[in-house]
C-alpha positions in Angstrom: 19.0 88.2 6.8 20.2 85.9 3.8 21.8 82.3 3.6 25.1 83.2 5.0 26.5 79.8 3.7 25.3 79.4 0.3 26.7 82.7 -1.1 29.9 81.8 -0.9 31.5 85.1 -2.5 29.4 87.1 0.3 30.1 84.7 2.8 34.3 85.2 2.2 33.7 89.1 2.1 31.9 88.6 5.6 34.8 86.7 7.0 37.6 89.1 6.1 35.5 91.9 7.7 35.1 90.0 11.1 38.9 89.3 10.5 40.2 92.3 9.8 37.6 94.4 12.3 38.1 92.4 15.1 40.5 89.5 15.0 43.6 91.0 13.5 42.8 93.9 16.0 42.7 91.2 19.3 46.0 89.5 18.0 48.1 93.2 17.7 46.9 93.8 21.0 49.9 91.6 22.6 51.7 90.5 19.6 52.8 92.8 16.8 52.6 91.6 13.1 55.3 92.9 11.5 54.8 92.2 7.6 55.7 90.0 6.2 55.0 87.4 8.5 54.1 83.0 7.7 50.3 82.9 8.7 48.6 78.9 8.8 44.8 78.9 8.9 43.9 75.6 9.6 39.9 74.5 8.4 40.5 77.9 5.9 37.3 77.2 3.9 37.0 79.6 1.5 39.5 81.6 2.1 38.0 85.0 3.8 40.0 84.8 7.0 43.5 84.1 5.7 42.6 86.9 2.9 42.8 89.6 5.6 46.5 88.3 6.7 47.5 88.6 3.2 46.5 91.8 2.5 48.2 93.3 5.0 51.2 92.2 3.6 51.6 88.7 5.3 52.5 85.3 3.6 49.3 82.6 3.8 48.7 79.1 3.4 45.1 77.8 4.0 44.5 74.0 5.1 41.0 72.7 4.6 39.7 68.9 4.2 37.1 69.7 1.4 38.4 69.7 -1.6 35.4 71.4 -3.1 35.7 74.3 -0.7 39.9 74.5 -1.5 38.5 74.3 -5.5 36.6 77.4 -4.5 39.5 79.3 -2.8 41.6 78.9 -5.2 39.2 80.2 -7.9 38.0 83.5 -5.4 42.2 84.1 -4.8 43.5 83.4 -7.5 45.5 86.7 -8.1 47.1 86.0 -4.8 48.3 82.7 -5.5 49.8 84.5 -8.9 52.1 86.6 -6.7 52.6 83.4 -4.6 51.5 85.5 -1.5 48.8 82.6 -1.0 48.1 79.1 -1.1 45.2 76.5 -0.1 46.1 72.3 0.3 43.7 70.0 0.5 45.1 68.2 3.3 44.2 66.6 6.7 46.5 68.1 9.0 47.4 64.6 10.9 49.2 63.9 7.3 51.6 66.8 7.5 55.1 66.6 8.6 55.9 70.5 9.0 60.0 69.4 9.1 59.6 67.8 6.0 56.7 69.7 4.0 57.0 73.9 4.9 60.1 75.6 4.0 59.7 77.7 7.1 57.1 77.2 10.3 54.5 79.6 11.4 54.8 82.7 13.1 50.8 82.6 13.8 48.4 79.9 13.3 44.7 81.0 12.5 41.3 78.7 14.1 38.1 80.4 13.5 34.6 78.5 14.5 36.6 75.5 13.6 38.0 73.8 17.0 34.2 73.2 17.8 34.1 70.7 14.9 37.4 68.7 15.4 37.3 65.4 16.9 39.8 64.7 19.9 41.1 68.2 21.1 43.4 66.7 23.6 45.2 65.5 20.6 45.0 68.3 18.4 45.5 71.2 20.5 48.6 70.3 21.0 50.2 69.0 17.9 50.0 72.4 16.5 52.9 73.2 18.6 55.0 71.8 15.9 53.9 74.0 12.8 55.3 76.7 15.2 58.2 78.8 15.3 59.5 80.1 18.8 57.5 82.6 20.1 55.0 82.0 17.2 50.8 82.3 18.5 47.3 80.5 17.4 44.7 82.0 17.8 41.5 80.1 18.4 37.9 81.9 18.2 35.1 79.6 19.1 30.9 79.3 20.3 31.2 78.2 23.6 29.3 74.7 23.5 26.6 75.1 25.8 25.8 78.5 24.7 22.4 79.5 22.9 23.1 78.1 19.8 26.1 76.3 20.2 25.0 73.2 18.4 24.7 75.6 15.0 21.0 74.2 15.0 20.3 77.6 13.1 21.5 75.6 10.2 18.6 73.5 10.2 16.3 73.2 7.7 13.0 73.0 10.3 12.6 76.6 10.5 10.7 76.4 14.4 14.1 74.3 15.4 16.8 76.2 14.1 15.1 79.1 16.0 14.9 77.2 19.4 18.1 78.1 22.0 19.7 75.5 24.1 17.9 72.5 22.1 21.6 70.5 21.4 22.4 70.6 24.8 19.7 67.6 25.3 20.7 64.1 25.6 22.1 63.0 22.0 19.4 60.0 21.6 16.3 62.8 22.9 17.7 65.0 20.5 18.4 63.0 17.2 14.6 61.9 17.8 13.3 65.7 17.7 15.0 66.3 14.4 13.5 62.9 13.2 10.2 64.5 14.5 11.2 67.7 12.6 12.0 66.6 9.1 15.5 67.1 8.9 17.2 64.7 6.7 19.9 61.4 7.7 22.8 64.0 6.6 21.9 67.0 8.7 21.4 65.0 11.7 24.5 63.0 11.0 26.1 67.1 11.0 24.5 67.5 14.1 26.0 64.3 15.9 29.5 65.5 15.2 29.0 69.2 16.5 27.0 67.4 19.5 30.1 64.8 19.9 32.9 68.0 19.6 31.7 71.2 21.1 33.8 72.7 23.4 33.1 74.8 26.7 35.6 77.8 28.0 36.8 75.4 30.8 37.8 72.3 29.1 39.7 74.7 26.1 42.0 76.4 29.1 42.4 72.9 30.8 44.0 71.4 27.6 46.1 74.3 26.9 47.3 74.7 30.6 47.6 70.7 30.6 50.2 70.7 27.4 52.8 73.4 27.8 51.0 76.5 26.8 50.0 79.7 28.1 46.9 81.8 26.9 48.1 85.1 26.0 44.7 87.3 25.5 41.2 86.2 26.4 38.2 88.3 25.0 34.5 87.0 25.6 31.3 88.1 23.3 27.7 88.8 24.6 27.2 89.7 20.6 29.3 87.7 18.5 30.8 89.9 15.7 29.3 87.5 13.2 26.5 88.5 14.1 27.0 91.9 12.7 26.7 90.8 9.2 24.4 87.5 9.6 21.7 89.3 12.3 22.6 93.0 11.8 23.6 93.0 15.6 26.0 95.9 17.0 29.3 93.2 18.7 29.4 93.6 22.3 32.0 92.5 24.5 30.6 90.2 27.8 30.2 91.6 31.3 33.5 91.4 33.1 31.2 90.1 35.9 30.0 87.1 33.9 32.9 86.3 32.4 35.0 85.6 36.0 32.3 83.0 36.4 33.1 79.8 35.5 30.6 77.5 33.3 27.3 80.3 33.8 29.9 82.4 31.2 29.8 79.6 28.7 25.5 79.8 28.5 25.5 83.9 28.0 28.7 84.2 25.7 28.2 83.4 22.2 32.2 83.5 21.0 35.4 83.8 22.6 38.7 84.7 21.4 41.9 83.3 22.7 46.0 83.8 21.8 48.2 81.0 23.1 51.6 80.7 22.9 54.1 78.3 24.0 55.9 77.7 27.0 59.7 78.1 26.7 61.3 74.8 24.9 
């Protein structure tokens, strides 16, 4: 295994394989992509995931609060954003006016391992609805919070705790004290507060989307994340049907789901 985060050309290469292996292939399963289509990542890093859009012939803009990381996607795509087929803002979405700002709204919206890490999800969810076209989809992919690693305590820099399952899932003042214990330092803990403060479980997700107009499309639940393919050299496997129809035991044994939601008639 290397440092999936620090090489950032291998980690983009990574992320367009998981896209185009697995998440384009979920999304065609109830929505066709016809090229050439408007595709919004939202928290688009480096650009892997929207890379696999464009290459199959759709149109891409990638939205991502660090600059540095935007500074880096530019740089890594920069033949794409030649042939204006993509383009990365350094924006926070909250600042956006889609009327006013995009020529054209969304036919899909893209969320990889990012809804985990933004603050009020009552609020967001929702306000993606405008960036949308009718009948456009998002697609959300996410670690269920409560599961193994759910707090992303493998990043770590303790090498016994980023190895140790279910630790986040303590009491936030328990647990900031056994990183102190552990060495980390004040800006990996404070990174650990905001996963701890924003994780998501399966059940709360499906309450916000049922709760503000919208309808989840296709559901698909991992035992093996497909991550883990590249990161752990672990085969993907779907979860048990069985343990999936269980409500909150699911979200401890499933290390990613993948939803498409639409929008209820306006």
């Amino acid at each position: 295994m290397y440092d999936y985060h620090k090489d950032k050309k291998r980690y983009v290469a990574l992320t367009h394989q998981v896209t185009d292996r697995y998440v384009i292939p979920f999304i065609k399963r109830v929505r066709a992509l016809p090229a050439p289509l408007h595709i919004l990542e939202i928290g688009s890093g480096e650009g892997g995931v929207i890379q696999a859009f464009v290459e199959q012939g759709h149109i891409g803009l990638g939205i991502e609060l660090s600059p540095s990381r935007v500074a880096l996607a530019k740089e890594f795509h920069a033949d794409l954003i030649r042939e204006r087929r993509l383009d990365f803002w350094s924006k926070n979405i909250y600042d956006i006016n889609p009327a006013a700002d995009f020529e054209e709204l969304f036919d899909v919206i893209v969320m990889k391992d990012v809804i985990e890490h933004i603050p009020d999800q009552d609020k967001f969810i929702p306000w993606l609805k405008q960036f949308l076209k009718p009948n456009g989809v998002i697609f959300f992919g996410f670690p269920p919070w409560q599961m193994p690693f759910g707090g992303h305590q493998q990043m770590l820099e303790n090498k016994w705790l980023s190895k140790t399952p279910y630790m986040h899932l303590l009491p936030w003042p328990l647990y900031r004290k056994v990183l102190t214990w552990g060495g980390e330092r004040e800006a990996k803990i404070t990174g650990q507060q905001e996963i701890w403060d924003t994780g998501i479980s399966i059940e709360r997700f499906k309450r916000i989307v049922k709760n503000n107009g919208m309808s989840i499309l296709a559901e698909k639940h991992w035992l093996i994340n497909p991550v883990y393919e590249s990161k752990f050299n672990m085969k993907p496997r779907t979860q048990l049907p069985l343990i999936t129809r269980i409500p909150w035991v699911r979200n401890f044994l499933t290390t990613a789901v993948y939803f498409l939601v639409g929008v209820n008639e306006r």
